[in-house]
C-alpha positions in Angstrom: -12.4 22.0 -4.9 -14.7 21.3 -7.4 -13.0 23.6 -9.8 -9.5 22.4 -9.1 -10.5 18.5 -10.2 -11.8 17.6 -6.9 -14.3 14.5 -6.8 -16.5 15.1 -4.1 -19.0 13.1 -1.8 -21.1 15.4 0.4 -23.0 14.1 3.8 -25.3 16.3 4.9 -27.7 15.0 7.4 -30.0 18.4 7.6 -29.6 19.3 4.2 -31.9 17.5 1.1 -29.7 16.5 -2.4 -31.8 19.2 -4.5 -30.8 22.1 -1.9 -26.8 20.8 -2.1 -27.4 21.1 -6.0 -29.1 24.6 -5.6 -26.2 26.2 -3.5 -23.6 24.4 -5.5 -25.7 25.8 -8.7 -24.3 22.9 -10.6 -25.6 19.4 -12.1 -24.6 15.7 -9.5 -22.8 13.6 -11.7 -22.9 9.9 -11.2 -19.9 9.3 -14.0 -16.3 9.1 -13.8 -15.3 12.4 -14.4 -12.1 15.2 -13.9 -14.4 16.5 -11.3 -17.6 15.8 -9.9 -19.5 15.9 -7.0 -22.1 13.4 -5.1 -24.2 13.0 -2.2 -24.2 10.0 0.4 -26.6 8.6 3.1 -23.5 8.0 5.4 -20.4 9.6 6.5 -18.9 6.0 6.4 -20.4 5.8 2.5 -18.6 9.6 2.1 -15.7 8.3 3.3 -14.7 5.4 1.6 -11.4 5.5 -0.7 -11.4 9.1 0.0 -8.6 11.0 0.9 -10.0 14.1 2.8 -12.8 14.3 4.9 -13.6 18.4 5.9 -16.2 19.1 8.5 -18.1 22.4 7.6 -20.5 22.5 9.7 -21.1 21.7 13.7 -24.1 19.2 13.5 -24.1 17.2 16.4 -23.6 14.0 14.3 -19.7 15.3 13.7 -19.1 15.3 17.0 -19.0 11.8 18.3 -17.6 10.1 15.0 -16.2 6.5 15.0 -12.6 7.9 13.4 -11.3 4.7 13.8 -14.1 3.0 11.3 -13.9 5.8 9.4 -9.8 6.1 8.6 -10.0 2.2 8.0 -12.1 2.9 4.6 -10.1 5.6 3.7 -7.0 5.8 1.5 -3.7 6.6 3.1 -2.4 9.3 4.3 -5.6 10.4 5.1 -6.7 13.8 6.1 -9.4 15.6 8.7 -10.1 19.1 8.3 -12.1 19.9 10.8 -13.4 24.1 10.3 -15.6 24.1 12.9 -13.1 22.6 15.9 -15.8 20.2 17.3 -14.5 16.6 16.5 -12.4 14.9 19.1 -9.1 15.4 17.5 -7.1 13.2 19.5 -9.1 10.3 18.8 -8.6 11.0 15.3 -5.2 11.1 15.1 -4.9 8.0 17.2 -7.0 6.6 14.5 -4.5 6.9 12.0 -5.6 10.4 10.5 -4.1 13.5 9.9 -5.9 16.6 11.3 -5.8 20.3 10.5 -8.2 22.4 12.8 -9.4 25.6 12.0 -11.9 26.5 13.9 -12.4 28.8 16.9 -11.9 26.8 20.5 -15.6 26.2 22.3 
């Protein structure tokens, strides 16, 4: 995403800021640029005037998400990928989202 002009903001409630930029072997950037990515305390902070929200891994926090708070700081159309299959989708999409799952069924 990152390569294609993507401006990311990555939530990762296990994983510290310095190992994101390790694994991403790249630099944060806190300027306006073609592409650039971030970290945030919050999925709500993440998600705000976004238009995608993609859930890559299956932390329990993921799992019982306010969708509704969520979509209503979001842009519109606004978009849940969900890889892992572990978000209540229906809530989602009665939330105003749009959801693609890809994941394997628990």
């Amino acid at each position: 995403l990152i390569e294609e002009g993507a401006n990311l903001w990555i939530y990762d409630p296990k994983v510290s800021p310095k190992q994101i930029e390790i694994d991403l072997n790249i630099q944060s950037s806190n300027e306006e640029s073609i592409s650039s990515w971030n970290t945030s305390e919050s999925i709500i902070e993440a998600a705000r005037d976004s238009d995608a929200i993609v859930v890559l891994t299956d932390w329990e926090q993921f799992k019982n998400v306010d969708w509704e708070e969520i979509s209503s700081v979001m842009r519109s159309p606004s978009w849940l990928v969900d890889t892992r299959n572990i978000v209540n989708h229906e809530y989602a999409i009665l939330s105003g989202l749009k959801v693609w799952r890809i994941g394997i069924d628990n």
